[in-house]
N, C-alpha and C positions, 0 to 999 in steps of 0.2 A: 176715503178708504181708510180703515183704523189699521194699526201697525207698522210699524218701521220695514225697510226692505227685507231686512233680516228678519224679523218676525214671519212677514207673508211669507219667504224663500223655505225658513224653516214649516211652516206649516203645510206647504207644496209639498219637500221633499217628507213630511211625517204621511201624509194619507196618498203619497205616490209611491215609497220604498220602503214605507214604515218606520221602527225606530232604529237611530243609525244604532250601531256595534261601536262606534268608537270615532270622537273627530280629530282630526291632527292638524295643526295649520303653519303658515309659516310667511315669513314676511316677503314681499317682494322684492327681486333683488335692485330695483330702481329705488327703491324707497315708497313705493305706494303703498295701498290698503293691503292689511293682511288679509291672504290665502288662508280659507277653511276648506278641510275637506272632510266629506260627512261619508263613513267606511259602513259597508252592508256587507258580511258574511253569510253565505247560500242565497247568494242573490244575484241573478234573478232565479237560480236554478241553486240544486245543492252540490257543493265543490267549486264554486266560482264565489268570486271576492268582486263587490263594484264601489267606485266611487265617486262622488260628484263634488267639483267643487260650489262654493261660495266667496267673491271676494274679484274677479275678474272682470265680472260686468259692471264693478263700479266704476270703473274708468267710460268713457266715451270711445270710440275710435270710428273715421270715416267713413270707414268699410262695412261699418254695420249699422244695414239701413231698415232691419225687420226684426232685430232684437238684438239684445248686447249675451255674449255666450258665456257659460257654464258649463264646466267641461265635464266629461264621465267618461271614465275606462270600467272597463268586463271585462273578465278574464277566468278562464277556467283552470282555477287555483284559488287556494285559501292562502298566500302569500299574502300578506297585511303590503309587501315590497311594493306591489302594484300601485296602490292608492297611493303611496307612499312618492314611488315614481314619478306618478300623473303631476302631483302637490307638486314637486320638484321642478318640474317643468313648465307648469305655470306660471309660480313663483319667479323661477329665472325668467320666462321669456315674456312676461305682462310686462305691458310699455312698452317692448320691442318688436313685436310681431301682432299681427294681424286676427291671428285665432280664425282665419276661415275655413271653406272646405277647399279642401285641395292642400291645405299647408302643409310640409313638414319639417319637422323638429328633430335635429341627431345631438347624438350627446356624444362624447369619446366612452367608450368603454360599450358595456352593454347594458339594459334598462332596470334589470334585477339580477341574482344569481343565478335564478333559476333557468336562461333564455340567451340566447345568441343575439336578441334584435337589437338595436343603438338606435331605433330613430321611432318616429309616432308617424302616421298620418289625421290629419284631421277630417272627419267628415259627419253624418249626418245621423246619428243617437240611432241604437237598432233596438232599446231595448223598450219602448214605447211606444202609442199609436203617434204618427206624428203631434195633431194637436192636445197630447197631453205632454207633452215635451216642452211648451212655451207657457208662463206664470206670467201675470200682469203684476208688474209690483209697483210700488208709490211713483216711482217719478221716471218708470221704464220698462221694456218687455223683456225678461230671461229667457234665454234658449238655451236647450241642452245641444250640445255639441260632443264628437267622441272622439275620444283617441284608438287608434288602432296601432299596435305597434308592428313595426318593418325590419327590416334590415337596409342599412345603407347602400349594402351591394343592390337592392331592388330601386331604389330609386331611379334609375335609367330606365329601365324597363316599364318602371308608371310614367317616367315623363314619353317615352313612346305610345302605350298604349291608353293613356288618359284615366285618369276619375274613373270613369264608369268602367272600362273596361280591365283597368287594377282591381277595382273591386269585386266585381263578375267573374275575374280568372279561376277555374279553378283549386288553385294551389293556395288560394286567402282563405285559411281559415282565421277568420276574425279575433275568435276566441282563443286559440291555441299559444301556451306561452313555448312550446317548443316546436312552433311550424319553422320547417327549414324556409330557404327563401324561394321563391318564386323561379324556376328559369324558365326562358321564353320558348 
C-alpha cells in the first residue's frame, strides 16, 4: 500500500470533508505523538464547525480491538473553540484513557465560552455512513469516534439510564453548544 499513515489519513479526510479550513495540533501531554486536528467551517451543514483528529491512533491500546480511534466533534457554531477544545482533550487524556464509547472526559471549568457543558461523552460519529467512518491505513484500521459534549451534573443520570438511553433522551441535542442539561 503506497503512503505513510498520514498520507492515507490525510487523503480519507480530503475526499470525506474535503479541504480542511485550518489544522491546529498540539503535543501530548504524556509526551507521545503529536495531536493534529484538521478544522471544517460549514460542515457538515452551514453554521456548524467539525473537527477530526490525527495523532491518537498511533498509539496501541487493548481495548481497541476493531480499529484504533480518531476523534470528531460537530457543533452548531463557527467557534474555531470547539476543535480547539476536542485537540485539548485528546492531547491531555492520550495515554491515559481508553477513548471508547461510553467514556467520559470533564475538565474544570466549562469546554468553550460560548457553553455551560465541562465534560464530553464519547460515542459513535453521526456524521457519516458508518462504513465510511473506518480508513485502512499502513500498519492499522482508523475509526472515527465522537465527542459529544455534557455537563457534569448529567453524568448520574447517563450512569442510570445507560448509552443508549442518554443518547435517545429527548433533551440531547447533540449538536447544541447551549443545550441546558438533561433532568430526568
Amino acid at each position: 500500500m503506497p503512503g505513510s499513515n498520514a498520507e492515507l489519513f490525510l487523503e480519507y479526510l480530503d475526499n470525506t470533508f474535503g479541504k480542511e479550513d485550518q489544522i491546529l495540533s498540539e503535543q501530548a501531554e504524556d509526551g507521545g505523538p503529536k495531536i493534529a486536528m484538521f478544522v471544517y467551517r460549514e460542515c457538515p451543514e452551514p453554521g456548524m464547525v467539525t473537527g477530526v483528529t490525527f495523532g491518537l491512533s498511533h498509539r496501541a491500546h487493548p481495548d481497541w480491538k476493531f480499529g484504533r480511534p480518531e476523534m470528531v466533534i460537530s457543533m452548531e457554531s463557527e467557534s474555531l473553540d470547539w476543535p480547539s477544545a476536542a485537540l485539548g482533550l485528546t492531547a491531555y487524556f492520550a495515554g491515559k484513557k481508553r477513548f471508547c464509547y461510553g467514556d467520559v472526559f470533564t475538565v474544570d471549568g466549562t469546554l468553550t465560552s460560548e457553553t455551560e457543558m465541562d465534560g464530553v461523552l464519547i460515542f459513535a460519529q453521526s456524521l457519516l455512513d458508518p462504513e465510511a467512518a473506518t480508513v485502512q491505513l499502513r500498519d492499522y484500521r482508523a475509526t472515527l469516534y465522537q465527542y459529544y459534549p455534557i455537563h457534569s451534573a448529567e453524568i448520574p443520570i447517563y450512569e442510570k439510564l445507560g448509552l443508549e438511553g442518554f443518547w435517545n433522551h429527548p433533551e440531547f441535542g447533540m449538536y447544541d453548544p447551549k443545550r441546558k442539561p438533561i433532568k430526568e
